[in-house]
N, C-alpha and C positions, 0 to 999 in steps of 0.2 A: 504494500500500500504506500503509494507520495507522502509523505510530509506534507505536501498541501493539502491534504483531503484532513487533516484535525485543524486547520486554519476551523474559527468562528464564525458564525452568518453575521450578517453585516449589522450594524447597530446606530443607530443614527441620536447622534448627541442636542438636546436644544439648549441655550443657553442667550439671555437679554444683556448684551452688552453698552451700556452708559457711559453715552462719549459729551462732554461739555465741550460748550459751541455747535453741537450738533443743526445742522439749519435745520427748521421746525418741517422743510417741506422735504427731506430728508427721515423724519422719525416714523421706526417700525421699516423701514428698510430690511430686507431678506438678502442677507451671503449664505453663501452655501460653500463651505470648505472642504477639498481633499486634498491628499499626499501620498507620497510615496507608492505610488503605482506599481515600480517594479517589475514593468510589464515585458516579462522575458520568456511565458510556456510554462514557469516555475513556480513563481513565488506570488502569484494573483488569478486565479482560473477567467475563463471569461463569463460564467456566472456571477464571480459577486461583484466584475466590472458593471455589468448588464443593470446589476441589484441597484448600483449605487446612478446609473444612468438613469434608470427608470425613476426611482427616488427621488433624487435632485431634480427631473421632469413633474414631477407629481408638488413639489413644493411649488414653484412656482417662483422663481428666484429674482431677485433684482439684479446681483449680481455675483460668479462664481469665480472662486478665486482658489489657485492650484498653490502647491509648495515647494511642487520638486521632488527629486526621483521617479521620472517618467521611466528610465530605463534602468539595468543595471550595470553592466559591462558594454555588449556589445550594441550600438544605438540601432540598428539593422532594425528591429520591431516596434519603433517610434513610429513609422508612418502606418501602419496598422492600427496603434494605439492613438495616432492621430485621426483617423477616420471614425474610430469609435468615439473619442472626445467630438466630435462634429457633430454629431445627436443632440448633445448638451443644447438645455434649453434657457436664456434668462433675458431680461430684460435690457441690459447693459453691458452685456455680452463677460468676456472672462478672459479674466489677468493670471498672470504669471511668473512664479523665479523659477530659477531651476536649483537644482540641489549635488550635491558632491560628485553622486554616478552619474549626473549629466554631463559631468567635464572632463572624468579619468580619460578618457582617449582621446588626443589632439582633435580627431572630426568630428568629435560626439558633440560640441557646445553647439557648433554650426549647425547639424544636421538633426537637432532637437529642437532647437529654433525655426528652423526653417518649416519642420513639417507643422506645428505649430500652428505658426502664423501663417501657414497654407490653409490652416480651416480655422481661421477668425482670433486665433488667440494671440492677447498680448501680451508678451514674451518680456519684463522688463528686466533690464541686468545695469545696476544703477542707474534707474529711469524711474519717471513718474508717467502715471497715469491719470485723466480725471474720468471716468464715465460717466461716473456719478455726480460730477459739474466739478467745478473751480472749487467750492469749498467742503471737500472731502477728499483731495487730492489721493491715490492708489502708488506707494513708494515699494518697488523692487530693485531688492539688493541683490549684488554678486555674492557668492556662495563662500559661506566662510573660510572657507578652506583653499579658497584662490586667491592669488596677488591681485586680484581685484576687488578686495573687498575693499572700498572705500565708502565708509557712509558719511564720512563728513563731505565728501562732494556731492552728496545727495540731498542731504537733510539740511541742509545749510541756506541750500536753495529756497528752505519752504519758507514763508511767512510764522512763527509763533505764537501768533495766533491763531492760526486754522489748524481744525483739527485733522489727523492722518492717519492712514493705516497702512502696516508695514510688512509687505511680503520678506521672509526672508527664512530659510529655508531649518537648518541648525539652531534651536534655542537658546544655545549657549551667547548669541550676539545680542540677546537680551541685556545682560551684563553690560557689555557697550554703548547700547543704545540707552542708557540713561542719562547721558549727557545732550540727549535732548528730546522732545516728547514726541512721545508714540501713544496716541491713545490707543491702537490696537495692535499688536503684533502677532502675525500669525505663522507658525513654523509645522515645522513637524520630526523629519529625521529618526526620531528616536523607535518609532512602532511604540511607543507606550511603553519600552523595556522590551513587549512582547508577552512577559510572564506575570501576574499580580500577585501577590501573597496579602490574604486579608491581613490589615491592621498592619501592615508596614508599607505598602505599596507596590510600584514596580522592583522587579527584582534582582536590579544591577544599585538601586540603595542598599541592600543589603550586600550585595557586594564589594560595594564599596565601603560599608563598614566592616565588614572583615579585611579592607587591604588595610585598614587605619590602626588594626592588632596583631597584623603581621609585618615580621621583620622586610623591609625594601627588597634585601636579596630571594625572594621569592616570588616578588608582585610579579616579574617576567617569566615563573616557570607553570604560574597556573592560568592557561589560555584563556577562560573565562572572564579570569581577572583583566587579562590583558588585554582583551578584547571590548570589555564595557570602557575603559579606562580610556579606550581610543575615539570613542562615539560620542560623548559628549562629557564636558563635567560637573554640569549642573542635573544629576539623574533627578532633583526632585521636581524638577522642572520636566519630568519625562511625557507627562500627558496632564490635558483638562488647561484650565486657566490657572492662573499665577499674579499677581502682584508685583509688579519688580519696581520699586520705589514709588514714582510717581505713574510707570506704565502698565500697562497691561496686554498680556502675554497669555495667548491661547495657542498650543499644541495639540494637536491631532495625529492621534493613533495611526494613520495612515490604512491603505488596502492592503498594500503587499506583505508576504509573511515570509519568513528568513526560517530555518531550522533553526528547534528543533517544533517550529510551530507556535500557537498563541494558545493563552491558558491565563482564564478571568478579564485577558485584554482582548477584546475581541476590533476587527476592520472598524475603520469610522467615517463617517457621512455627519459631518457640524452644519448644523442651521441655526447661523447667528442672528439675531435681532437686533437693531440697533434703537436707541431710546437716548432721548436728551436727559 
């Protein structure tokens, strides 16, 4: 039996997010959030693609907004995955970053963009977007883990007083983007951990409190360890919303599922609200 056949059915998150400044002809606004596709025959079937298309059709969206990891290695099933994203249905059509496996291979950034914006999506890689008009401007960031990440020549640009929402792919740039305001920041990356353990949470916090009572000269020989340790370092920020000083930071579990598969974290489909 796959590994992907214990992935989860799909679960779809709601949550009212409260942005000040919100223009009044703007409240109750519908996004509709996914991540991490991983659209490679492996790690996403095309049932609970289908689930989450049909879904996000049935809400009825203002506007839908991706996170990144369309592919995983080789970008070759992006234009397939882009035919299927071309169903997608909203109002204001759908924004985009891309995420770390969209850039491992020299042609991948190009050829992930490209099929993209061949069926309507916009693809930002430090770029703003407005669909939604001039005061709600749509900020996507380059991917944390590229020499391009630069958000101060992004954020810089905005006005401070309008409010913004910020595609960017890794949670961990959360941390960063404090030094200037994000009312919404939306990542993903993480799959949720992938595993939950009641009453502690995702289950690379608990691994990482085990690396914090083991001696250094070990953290490199237990894989697990060494492997959460490389994906991000804020785990507790691994899913759901967050607080990060003045901003607010929502992560999504993502579609796609990694071995050894998901357990308590099940695929996610967010339907944000937005409220003054």
């Amino acid at each position: 039996m796959s590994w992907l056949m214990i992935t989860e059915p799909l679960s779809v998150e709601r949550l009212t997010v409260t942005i000040a400044g919100l223009p009044s002809s703007l409240e109750g606004t519908k996004l509709i959030h996914l991540s991490d596709f991983h659209y490679d025959g492996l790690r996403l079937s095309e049932e609970m693609l289908d689930d989450a298309i049909e879904v996000s059709n049935q809400e009825n969206p203002d506007l839908i907004l991706l996170t990144g990891d369309y592919i995983t290695d080789d970008p070759t099933p992006i234009d397939k995955l882009a035919l299927k994203l071309k169903s997608l249905k909203s109002r204001a059509g759908i924004c985009a970053c891309l995420g770390n496996h969209d850039i491992y291979l020299r042609p991948a950034k190009k050829r992930v963009t490209d099929a993209l914006s061949s069926v309507g999506v916009k693809v930002l890689w430090n770029a703003i977007a407005t669909p939604l008009g001039e005061d709600l401007p749509i900020v996507g960031l380059a991917d944390f883990w590229s020499r391009e990440f630069l958000p101060a020549s992004v954020m810089e640009k905005l006005d401070p007083h309008i409010p913004r929402i910020v595609l960017s792919h890794n949670p961990d740039t959360a941390e960063i983007l404090q030094k200037w305001r994000v009312d919404l920041q939306l990542s993903g990356h993480t799959h949720g951990g992938q595993i939950t353990i009641p009453g502690i949470g995702a289950a690379p916090i608990l691994v990482e409190q085990l690396r914090q009572h083991l001696p250094k000269s070990l953290h490199s020989k237990i894989p697990f360890l060494r492997t959460c340790s490389r994906v991000v370092k804020h785990w507790q920020w691994a899913q759901g919303w967050h607080q990060v000083g003045r901003n607010q930071l929502y992560v999504n579990r993502g579609l796609g599922t990694y071995p050894p598969g998901r357990f308590l974290c099940p695929p996610e489909l967010t339907v944000i609200t937005l409220s003054r």
